[in-house]
C-alpha positions as semicolon CSV with decimal commas, in nm:
position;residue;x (nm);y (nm);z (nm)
1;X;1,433;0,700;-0,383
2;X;1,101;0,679;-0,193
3;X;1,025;0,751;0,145
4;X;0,888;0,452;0,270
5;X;0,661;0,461;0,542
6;X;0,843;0,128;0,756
7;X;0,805;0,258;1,059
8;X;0,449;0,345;1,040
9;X;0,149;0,083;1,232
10;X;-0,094;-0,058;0,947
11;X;-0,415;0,140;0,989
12;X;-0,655;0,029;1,219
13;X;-0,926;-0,232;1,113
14;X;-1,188;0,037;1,216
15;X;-1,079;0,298;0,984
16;X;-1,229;0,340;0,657
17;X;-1,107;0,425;0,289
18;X;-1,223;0,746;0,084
19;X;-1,232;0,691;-0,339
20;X;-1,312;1,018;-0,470
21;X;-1,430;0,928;-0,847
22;X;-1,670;0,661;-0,775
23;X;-1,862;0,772;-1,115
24;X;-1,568;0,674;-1,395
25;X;-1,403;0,349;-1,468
26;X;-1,117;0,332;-1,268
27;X;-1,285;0,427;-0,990
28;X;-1,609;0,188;-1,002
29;X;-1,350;-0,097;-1,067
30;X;-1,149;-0,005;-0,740
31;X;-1,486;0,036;-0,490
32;X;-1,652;-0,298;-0,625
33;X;-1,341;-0,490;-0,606
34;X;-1,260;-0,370;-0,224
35;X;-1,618;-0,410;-0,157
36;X;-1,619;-0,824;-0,265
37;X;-1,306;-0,896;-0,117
38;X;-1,333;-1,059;0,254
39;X;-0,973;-1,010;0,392
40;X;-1,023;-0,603;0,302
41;X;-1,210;-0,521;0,607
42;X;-1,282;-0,179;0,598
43;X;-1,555;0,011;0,462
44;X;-1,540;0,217;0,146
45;X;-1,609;0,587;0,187
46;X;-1,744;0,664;-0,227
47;X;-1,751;1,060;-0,304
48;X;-1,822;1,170;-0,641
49;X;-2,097;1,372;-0,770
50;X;-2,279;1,136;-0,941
51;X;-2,371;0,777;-0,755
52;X;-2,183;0,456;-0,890
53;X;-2,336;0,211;-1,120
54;X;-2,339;-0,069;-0,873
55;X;-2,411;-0,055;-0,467
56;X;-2,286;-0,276;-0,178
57;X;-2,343;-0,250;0,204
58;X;-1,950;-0,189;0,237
59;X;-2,041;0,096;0,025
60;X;-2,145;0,423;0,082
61;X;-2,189;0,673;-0,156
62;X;-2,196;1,030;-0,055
63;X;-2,256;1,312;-0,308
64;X;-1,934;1,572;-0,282
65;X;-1,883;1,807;-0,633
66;X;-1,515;1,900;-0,670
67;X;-1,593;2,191;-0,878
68;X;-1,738;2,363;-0,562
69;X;-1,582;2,621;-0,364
70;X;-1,686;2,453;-0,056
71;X;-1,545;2,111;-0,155
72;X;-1,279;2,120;0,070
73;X;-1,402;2,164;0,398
74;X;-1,723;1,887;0,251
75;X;-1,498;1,638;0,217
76;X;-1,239;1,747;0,514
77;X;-1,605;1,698;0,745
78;X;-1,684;1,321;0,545
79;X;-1,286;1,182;0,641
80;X;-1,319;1,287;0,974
81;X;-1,674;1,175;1,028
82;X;-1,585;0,853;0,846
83;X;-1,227;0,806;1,000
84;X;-1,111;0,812;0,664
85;X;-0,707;0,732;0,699
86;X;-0,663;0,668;0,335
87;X;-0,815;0,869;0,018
88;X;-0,705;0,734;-0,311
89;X;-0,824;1,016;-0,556
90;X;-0,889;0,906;-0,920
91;X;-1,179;1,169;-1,032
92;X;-0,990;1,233;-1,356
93;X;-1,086;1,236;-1,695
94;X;-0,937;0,922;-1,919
95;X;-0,932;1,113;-2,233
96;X;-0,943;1,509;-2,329
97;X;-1,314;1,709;-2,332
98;X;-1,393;2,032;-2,544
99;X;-1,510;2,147;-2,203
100;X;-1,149;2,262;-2,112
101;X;-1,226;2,495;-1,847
102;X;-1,431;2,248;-1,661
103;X;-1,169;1,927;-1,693
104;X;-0,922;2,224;-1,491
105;X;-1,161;2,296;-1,240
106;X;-1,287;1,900;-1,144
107;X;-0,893;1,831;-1,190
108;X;-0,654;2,058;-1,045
109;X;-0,891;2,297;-0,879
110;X;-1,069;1,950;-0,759
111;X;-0,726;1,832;-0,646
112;X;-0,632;2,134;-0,440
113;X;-0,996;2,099;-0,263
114;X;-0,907;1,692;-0,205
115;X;-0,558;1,793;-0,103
116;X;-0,679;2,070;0,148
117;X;-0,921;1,859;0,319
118;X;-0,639;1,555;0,341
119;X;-0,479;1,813;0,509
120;X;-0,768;1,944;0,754
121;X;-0,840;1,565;0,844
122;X;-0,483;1,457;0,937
123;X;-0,520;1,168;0,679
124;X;-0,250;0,897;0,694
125;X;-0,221;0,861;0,338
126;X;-0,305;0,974;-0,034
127;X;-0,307;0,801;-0,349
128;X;-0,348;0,971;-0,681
129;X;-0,394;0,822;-1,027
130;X;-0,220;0,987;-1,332
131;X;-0,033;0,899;-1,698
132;X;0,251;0,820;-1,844
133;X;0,123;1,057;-2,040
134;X;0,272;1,323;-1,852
135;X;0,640;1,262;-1,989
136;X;0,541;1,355;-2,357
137;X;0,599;1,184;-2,678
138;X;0,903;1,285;-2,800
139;X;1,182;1,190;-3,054
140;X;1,431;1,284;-2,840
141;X;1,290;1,011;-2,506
142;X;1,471;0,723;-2,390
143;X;1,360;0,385;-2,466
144;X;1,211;0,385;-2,151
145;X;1,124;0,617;-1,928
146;X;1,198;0,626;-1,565
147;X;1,038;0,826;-1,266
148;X;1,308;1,097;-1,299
149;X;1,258;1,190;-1,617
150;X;1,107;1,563;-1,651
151;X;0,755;1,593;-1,714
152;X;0,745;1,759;-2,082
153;X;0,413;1,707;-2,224
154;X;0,298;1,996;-2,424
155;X;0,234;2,326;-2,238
156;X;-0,015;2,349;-2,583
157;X;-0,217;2,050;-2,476
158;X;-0,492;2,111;-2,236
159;X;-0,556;1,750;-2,132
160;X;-0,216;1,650;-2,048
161;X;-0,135;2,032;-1,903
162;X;-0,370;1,971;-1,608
163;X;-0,210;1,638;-1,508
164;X;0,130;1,766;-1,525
165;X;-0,005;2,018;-1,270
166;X;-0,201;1,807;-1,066
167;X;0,102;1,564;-1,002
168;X;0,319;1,944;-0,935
169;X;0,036;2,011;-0,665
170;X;0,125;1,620;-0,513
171;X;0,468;1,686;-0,527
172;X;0,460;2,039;-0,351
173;X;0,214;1,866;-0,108
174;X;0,436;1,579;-0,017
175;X;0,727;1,800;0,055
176;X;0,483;2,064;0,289
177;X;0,344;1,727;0,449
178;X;0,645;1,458;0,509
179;X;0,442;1,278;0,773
180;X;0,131;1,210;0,515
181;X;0,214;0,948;0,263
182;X;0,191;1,084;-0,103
183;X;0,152;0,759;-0,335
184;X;0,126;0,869;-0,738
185;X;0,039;0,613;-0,948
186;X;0,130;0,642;-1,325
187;X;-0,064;0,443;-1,535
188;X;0,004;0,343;-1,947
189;X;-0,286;0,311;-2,123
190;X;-0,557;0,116;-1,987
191;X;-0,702;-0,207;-2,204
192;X;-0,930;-0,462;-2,113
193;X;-1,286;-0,595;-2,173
194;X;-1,468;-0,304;-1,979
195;X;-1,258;-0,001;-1,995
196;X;-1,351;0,300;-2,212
197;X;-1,103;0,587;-2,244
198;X;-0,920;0,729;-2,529
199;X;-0,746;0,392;-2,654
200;X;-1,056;0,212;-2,669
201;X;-1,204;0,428;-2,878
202;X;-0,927;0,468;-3,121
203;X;-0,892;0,108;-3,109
204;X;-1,256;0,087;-3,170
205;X;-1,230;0,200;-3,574
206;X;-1,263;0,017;-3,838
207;X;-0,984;0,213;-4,007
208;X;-0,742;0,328;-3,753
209;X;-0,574;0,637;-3,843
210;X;-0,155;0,614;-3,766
211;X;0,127;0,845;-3,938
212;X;0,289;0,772;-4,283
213;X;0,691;0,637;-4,148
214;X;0,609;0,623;-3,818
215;X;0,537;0,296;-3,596
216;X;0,616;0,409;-3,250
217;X;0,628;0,111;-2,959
218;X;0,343;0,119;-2,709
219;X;0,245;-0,085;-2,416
220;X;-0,066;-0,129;-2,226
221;X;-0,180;-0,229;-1,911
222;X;-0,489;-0,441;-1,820
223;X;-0,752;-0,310;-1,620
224;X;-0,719;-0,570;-1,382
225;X;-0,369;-0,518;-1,309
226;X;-0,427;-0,150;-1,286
227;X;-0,679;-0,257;-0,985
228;X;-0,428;-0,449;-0,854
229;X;-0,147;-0,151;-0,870
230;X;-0,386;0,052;-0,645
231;X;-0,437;-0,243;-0,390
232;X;-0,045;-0,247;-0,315
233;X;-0,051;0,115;-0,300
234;X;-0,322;0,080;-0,017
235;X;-0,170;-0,188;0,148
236;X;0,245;-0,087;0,133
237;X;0,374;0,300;0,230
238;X;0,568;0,427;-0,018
239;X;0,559;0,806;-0,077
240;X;0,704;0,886;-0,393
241;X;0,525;0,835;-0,832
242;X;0,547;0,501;-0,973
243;X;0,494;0,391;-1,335
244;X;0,275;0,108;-1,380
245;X;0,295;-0,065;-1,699
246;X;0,241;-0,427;-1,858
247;X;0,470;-0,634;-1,980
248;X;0,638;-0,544;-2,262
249;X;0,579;-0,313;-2,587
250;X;0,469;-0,375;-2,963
251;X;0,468;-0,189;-3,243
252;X;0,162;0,009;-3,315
253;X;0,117;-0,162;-3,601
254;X;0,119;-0,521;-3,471
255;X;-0,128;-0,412;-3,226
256;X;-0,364;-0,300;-3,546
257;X;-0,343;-0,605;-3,685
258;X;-0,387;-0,791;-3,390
259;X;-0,705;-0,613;-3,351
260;X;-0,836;-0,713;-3,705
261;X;-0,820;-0,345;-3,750
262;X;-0,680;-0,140;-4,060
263;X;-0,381;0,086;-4,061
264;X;-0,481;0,398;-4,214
265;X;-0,140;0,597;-4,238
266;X;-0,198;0,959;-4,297
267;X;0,055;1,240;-4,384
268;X;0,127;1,420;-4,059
269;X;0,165;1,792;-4,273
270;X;-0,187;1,734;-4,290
271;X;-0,336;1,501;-4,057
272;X;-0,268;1,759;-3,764
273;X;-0,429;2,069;-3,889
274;X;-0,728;1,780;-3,993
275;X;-0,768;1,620;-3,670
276;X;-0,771;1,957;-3,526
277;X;-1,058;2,066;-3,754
278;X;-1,278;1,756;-3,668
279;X;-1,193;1,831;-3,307
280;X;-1,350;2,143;-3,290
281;X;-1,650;2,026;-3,540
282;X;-1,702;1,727;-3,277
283;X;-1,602;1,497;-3,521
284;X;-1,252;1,291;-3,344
285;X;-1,190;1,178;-2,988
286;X;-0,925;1,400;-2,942
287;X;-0,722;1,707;-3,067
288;X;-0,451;1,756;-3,306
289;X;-0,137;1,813;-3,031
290;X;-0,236;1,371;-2,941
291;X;-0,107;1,260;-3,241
292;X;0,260;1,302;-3,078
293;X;0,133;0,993;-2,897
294;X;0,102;0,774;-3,211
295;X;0,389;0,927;-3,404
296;X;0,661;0,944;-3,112
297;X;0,763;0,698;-2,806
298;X;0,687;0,739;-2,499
299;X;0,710;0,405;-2,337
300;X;0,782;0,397;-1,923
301;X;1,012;0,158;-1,734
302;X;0,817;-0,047;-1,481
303;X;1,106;-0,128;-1,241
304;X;1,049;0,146;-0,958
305;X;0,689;-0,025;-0,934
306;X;0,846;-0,372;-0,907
307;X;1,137;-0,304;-0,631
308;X;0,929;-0,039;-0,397
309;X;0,569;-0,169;-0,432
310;X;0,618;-0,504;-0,533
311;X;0,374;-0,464;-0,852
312;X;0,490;-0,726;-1,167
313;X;0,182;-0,752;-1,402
314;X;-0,046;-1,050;-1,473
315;X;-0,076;-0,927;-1,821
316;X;0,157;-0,832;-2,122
317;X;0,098;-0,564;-2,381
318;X;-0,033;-0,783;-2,621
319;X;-0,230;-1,005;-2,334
320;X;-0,447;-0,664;-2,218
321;X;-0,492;-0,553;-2,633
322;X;-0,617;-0,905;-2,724
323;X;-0,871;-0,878;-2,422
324;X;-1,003;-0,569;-2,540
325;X;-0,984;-0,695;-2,893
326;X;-1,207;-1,026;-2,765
327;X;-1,475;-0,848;-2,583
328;X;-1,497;-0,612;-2,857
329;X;-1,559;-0,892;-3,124
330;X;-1,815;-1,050;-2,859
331;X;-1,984;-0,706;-2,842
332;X;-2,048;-0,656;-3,236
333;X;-2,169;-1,032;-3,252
334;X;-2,424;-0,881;-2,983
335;X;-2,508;-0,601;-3,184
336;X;-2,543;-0,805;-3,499
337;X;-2,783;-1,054;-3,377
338;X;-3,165;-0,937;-3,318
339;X;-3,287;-1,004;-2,936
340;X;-3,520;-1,268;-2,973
């Protein structure tokens, strides 16, 4: 069960709010939407090492590179400067790089330094985005997967290796630190008109590569909602993960052909030593090990999020992949048509 934070005051109105990742999706999404909304009425503390693409006077940006050795005590100085009481940490890469050893130093080495100065500062709380991911694809998972199931997502895969490790570094942290809130927020995959990540560009193909016999069920999660997950986070005091999923699941199929997009089954004998090839030559979005994540299920349960934080999506599987699918169509008519 979680530890909920009842007992605890509601921070202070003069306090502000750290987002370290200003630079990526999730992130920019998060700062602009606190920064429009009236009733949020405290200022947004933005660390990252590149500036945001959009500005606001609730807004300040302030250059911090978690790659650093010195990161730590930079950003311990910035919450305490900035009466920083909350830090919701989402500087995370939303699909794998062929720069491995620098996705595990701005992830879990970056963690340790955001988790170290949340430490130094006496912070109230922490909020950290990760995957569903993290559980695996596997023949042998659940229908749905809940918060207790084990983390077993290859050892073999780099990408999802470092989140299993950052969310090892929250847990160890939230049992050295009771009295600071640890909030991990487990997201499916992320659709909607804006987003890029991994789905959207396999979604993106003309001819979208799946596994001969195998139709696994998958569910998404709007973007919105995803914004919405990390507002209840801020606002309720729950220490404990949390999927966060939309409603329902379809088969990967149906979502191809919802799409207007063509199944291109492929024999999996060959298609992983193939994708794993074009990896390496620069020529696929990711490596061989992710096709366990279009040939296997690995679908979460959304109830924890429902009871404990109160989150119950606006948007269903098929509302957040027919939003994508829209602004994509909008986007090639855009292309297509000369500017005058």
């Amino acid at each position: 069960m979680a530890r909920k934070q009842t007992g605890r005051q509601a921070a202070p109105i003069s306090s502000s709010i750290a987002i370290v990742g200003v630079s990526n999706f999730v992130g920019v999404r998060l700062a602009d939407t606190l920064a429009k909304d009236p009733k949020f009425g405290r200022r947004v503390i933005a660390l990252d090492s590149r500036e945001p693409a959009f500005s606001s006077e609730r807004v300040q940006f302030l250059k911090v590179d978690l790659t650093q050795p010195t990161a730590d005590s930079t950003i311990a100085e910035i919450l305490r400067s900035h009466n920083c009481d909350t830090v919701v940490h989402v500087s995370f890469f939303g699909q794998p790089t062929r720069d491995e050893s620098y996705a595990h130093e701005l992830e879990v080495i970056g963690t340790m330094h955001v988790l170290n100065a949340c430490a130094q500062a006496g912070v109230r709380k922490i909020i950290i985005a990760s995957s569903t991911a993290v559980y695996g694809a596997s023949p042998r998972n659940p229908n749905f997967l809940t918060e207790e199931h084990p983390l077993s997502g290859s050892k073999n895969y780099r990408y999802i290796r470092d989140k299993i490790e950052v969310e090892n570094l929250a847990k160890r942290f939230r049992e050295a630190h009771p009295e600071i809130i640890m909030t991990v927020l487990r997201f499916a995959m992320i659709l909607g008109p804006t987003v890029e990540n991994l789905a959207t560009q396999y979604f993106r193909r003309l001819f979208v590569p799946t596994l001969l016999g195998h139709d696994p069920l998958v569910q998404f999660l709007h973007e919105d909602d995803a914004v919405r997950a990390f507002r209840l986070a801020i606002e309720k005091n729950c220490s404990d993960a949390y999927n966060v999923v939309g409603k329902g699941v379809l088969p990967l199929s149906t979502v191809i052909s919802l799409m207007g997009r063509v199944n291109l089954p492929l024999m999996h004998s060959f298609a992983y030593p193939i994708i794993s090839g074009l990896w390496l030559l620069n020529a696929a979005d990711a490596p061989g090990q992710h096709l366990d994540y279009i040939r296997y299920l690995w679908v979460a349960d959304g109830e924890k999020a429902k009871r404990e934080l109160g989150f119950e999506p606006r948007y269903s599987t098929k509302e957040a992949a027919m939003g994508f699918a829209g602004a994509e169509r909008l986007r090639r008519i855009h292309l297509a048509v000369p500017e005058p």
